[in-house]
N, C-alpha and C positions, 0 to 999 in steps of 0.2 A: 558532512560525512557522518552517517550512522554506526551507532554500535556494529550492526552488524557486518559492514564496510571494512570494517580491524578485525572480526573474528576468523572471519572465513580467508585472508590471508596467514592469521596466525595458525590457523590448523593446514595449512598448506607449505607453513615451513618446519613445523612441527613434524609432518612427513615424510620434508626433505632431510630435516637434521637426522630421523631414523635412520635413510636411506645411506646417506654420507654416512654414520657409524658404521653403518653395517658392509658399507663398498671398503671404510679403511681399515675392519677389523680382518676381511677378509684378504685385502691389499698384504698386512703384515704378517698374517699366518702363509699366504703364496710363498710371498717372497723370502720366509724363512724356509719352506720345503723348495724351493726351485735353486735358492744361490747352499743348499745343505749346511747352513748355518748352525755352528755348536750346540746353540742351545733349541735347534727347533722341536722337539716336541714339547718341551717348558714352555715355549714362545705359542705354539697353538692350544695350549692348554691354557696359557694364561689369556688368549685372545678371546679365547672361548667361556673362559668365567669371567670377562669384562660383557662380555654378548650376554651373558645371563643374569647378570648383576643389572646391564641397561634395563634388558627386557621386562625384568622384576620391577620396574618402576613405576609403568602407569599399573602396574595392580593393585600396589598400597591404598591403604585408605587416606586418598584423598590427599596427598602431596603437596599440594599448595597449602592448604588449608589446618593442615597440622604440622607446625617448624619443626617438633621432635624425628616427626617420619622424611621430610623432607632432610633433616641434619642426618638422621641414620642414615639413608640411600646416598649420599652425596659423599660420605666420608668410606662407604663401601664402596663405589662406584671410583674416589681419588684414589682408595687401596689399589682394587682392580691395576687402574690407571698407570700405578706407580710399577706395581709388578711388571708388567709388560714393559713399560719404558727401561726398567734396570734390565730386561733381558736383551730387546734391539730398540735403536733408534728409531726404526721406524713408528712407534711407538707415541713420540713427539705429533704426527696426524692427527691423534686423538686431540692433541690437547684445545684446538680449535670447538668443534663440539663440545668439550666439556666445560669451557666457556662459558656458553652460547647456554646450557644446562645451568650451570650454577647460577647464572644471573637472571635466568627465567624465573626459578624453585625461590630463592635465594632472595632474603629483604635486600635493597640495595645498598645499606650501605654494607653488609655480611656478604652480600653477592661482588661487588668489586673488593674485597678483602680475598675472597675464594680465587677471583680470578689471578690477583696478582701473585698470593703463593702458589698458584698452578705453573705461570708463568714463570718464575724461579724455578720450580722442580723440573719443566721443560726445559731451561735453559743449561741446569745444572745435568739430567742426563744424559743430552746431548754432548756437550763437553767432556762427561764422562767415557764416551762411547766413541770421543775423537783423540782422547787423550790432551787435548790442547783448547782455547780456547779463538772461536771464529767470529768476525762480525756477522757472518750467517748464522750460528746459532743464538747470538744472539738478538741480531733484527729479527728474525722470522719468529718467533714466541713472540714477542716486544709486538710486533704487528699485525701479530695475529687478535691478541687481547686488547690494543686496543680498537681493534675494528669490533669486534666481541662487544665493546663494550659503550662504544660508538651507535652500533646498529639497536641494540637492547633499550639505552638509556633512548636514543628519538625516538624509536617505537610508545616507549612506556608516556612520552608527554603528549606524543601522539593522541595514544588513547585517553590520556587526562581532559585533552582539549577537546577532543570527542566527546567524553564525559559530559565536559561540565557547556559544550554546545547542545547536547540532549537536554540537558535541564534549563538551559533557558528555553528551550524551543517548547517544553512540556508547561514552564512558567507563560511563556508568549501566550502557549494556547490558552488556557486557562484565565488569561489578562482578557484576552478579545472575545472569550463565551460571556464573561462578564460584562465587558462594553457591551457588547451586545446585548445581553440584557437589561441593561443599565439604558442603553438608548431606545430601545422597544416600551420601557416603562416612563421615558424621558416622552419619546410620541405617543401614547398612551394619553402620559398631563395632559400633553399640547393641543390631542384633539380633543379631549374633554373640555380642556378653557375654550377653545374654538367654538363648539358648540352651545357649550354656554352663554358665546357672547353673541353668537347668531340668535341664541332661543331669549336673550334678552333683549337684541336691537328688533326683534320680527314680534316673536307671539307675546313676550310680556309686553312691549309697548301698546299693543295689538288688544291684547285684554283688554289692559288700563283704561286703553278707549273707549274699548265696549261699556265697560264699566261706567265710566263719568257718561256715558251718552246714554246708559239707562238711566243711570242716576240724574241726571234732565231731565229726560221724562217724565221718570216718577213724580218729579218737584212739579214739571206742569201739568201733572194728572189732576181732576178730568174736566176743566175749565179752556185746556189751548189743544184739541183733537188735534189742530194741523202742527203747532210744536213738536206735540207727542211724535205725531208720524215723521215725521223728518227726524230727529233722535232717533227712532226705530230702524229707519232706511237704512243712516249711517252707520250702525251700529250692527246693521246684517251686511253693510256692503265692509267694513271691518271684518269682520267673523270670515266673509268670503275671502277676503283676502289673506288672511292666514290659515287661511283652509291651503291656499296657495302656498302657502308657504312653508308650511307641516309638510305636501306634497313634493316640494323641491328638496327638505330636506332628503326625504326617502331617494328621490332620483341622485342628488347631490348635483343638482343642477345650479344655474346661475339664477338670483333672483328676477321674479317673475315682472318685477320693473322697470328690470333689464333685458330682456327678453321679448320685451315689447318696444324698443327704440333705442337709442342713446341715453350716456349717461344724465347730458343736459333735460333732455324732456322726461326723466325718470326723476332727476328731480324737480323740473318745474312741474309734474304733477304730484309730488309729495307736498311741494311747499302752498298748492291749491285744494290739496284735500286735507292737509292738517289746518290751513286758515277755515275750511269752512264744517271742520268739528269744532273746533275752540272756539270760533271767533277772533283771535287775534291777525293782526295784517301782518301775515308772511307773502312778501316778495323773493321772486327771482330772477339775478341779474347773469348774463354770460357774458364776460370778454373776452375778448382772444376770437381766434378760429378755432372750432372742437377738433378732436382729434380723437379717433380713436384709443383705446387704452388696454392692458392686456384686461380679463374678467376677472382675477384678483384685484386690482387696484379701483377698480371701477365699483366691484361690489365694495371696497374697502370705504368708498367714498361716499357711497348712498346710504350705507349703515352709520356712519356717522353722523352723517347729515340728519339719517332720523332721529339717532340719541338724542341729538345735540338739541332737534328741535320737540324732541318729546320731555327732554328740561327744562326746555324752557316754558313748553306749556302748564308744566306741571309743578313747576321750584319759582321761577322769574318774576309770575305777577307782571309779565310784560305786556303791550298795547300791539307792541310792532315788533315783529323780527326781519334781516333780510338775510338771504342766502348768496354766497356771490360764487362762483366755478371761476377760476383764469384759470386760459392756459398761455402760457408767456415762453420765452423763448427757450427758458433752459427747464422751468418746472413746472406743472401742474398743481394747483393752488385751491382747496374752497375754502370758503370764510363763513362763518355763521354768528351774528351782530344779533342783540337785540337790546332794547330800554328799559329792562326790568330789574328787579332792586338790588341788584348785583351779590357778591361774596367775595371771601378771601379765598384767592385760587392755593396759597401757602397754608393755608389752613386745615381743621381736621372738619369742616365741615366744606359741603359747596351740591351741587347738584346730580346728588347721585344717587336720587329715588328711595325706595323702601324694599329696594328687591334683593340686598346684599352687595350695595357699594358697587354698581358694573357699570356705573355711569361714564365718565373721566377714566378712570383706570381701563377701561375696556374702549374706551378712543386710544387712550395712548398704546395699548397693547397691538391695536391692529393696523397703527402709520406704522411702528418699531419694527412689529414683522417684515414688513417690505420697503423698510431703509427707507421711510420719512420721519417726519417730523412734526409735532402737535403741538401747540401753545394754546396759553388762555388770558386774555388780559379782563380783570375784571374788578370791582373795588364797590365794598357796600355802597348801596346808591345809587351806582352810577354803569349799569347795564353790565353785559359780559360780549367779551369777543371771543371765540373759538376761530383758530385758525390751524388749517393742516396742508403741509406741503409737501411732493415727490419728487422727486429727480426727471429732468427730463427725457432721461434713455430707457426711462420706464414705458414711454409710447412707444406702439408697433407701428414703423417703420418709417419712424426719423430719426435721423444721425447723433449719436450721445453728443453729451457737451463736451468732450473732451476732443 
């Protein structure tokens, strides 16, 4: 319920209550010229400076808002009131509106104080006017004020509760422009690390290589032509391949290793073209039956696989790595082993290149994202394991494990 929900019924009883004064002022002026009642030309003269006294009200300046001008009019307006009631009963009609008036204009607790000496002087000139005292005159004042006062006080928490529901709704909005902000600059992070860790598992690895395979080169320049050439092949057919890969960013495509087959054969030709830039003997093994996987989890697995193995060529000092894919009943599994001179996985060192630490932290970041799991067993000396595992209702189109 809106402010404006309460206003537009409040000026619509504001119209009726004119209306009612003005049907009962005219009620009691009748009824003294039709029953030739002693005092009726007093009785329509005083009817008539209660009708002018009303009407002078919404002219003041501003009535609500100034208690001296609202306390003048109220206490002109009970005069009014009171005249009329000493000359006929009928007079008591009024006292309903005038009510319904004072506890409008009126602080509340000064507004039910008005009300209740109203209701006295109605009750008292009534009595007056019968010579005797009636339970009619004196339930009817009696219930009249407090319906008066009934009707006024739930309107007014009415409108409280109205109130102070506007301002939480004004505080909500304002909560959720923020969220909203707040989460636009939250996706903002997420796809800047995301891209980071793509431009570090593709083209920084991807340099790197170019790099050590000129730098071969160079080393067997100009005594081994056919060494040389071969470092130069692999070192353009690198380049080509992140030429691929700059290009997928732009599409936002799946990589291009993927795109050509299965996860399986995208990594056994990673783990056959990194053994024959390095020279170290990388294998790879598949168990299980392959399965396909959605293309998040798949790229998730091949990027890994290549950190894993571009640490190793370049931190391990290793002879042999092997690479191993399960896929097993309930999760999809790769493993990447090698022999080289290990580290402490607790440690503030371990194999995380020179390119700002996206080694280790940037595996674990991209199993996390989609609800798996990364380990590393490893101990100076004595090689390293990387292992990373997903759930198995991560495949498309077999039954979770549950």
């Amino acid at each position: 319920m809106n402010q404006e929900t309460l206003i537009q019924p409040l000026r619509t009883l504001r119209v009726g209550l004119h209306l009612l004064v003005a049907a009962l002022l005219a009620l009691a002026a009748g009824r003294a010229l039709v029953e030739q009642a002693p005092h009726r030309s007093a009785v329509v003269a005083a009817a008539v400076l209660l009708a002018a006294v009303y009407a002078a009200g919404p002219a003041l300046p501003r009535p609500r808002r100034s208690r001296l001008a609202a306390a003048t009019w109220m206490t002109a307006l009970a005069a009014a009131w009171l005249l009329l009631l000493g000359l006929t009963p009928d007079g008591v009609w009024l006292a309903f509106p005038l009510f319904l008036t004072q506890l409008h204009l009126l602080p509340a607790r000064w507004g039910t104080f008005a009300v209740a000496v109203t209701t006295v002087a109605a009750v008292a000139g009534v009595v007056l006017h019968q010579g005797t005292v009636t339970s009619g005159a004196v339930i009817g004042p009696v219930i009249g004020a407090a319906v008066a006062v009934a009707a006024v006080l739930g309107y007014q928490a009415l409108y409280r509760e109205s109130e102070q529901r506007r301002r939480l709704i004004e505080q909500l909005t304002a909560t959720r422009a923020d969220l909203a902000a707040a989460e636009h600059t939250a996706g903002v992070l997420a796809e800047r690390e995301r891209l980071a860790r793509e431009i570090h598992d593709t083209l920084a690895q991807g340099l790197s290589s170019i790099q050590l395979l000129l730098r071969a080169a160079q080393r067997a320049m100009p005594g081994q032509p056919d060494v040389v050439a071969g470092h130069v092949e692999q070192a353009r057919q690198t380049a080509q391949d992140n030429l691929a890969e700059t290009r997928r960013f732009i599409r936002a495509l799946s990589p291009p290793a993927l795109e050509a087959g299965s996860l399986p054969a995208a990594l056994q030709r990673l783990c056959a073209t990194t053994g024959a830039r390095s020279g170290l003997a990388v294998h790879f093994h598949l168990d299980g039956t392959a399965a396909p996987l959605p293309t998040p989890f798949e790229v998730a697995l091949l990027r890994i696989a290549q950190s894993a193995l571009a640490n190793t060529v370049r931190h391990a000092g290793a002879t042999r790595a092997e690479v191993t894919l399960s896929y097993m009943e309930y999760h999809v599994a790769l493993d990447v082993v090698d022999n080289g001179v290990g580290f402490d996985p607790d440690g503030d060192t371990g194999p995380q290149g020179d390119d700002g630490g996206f080694g280790l932290a940037a595996m674990r970041a991209r199993a996390a994202e989609l609800g798996g799991t990364l380990t590393v067993e490893s101990a100076p000396g004595q090689g390293a394991a990387l292992a990373v595992s997903f759930a198995h209702q991560t495949v498309e189109g077999t039954p979770t494990s549950a």
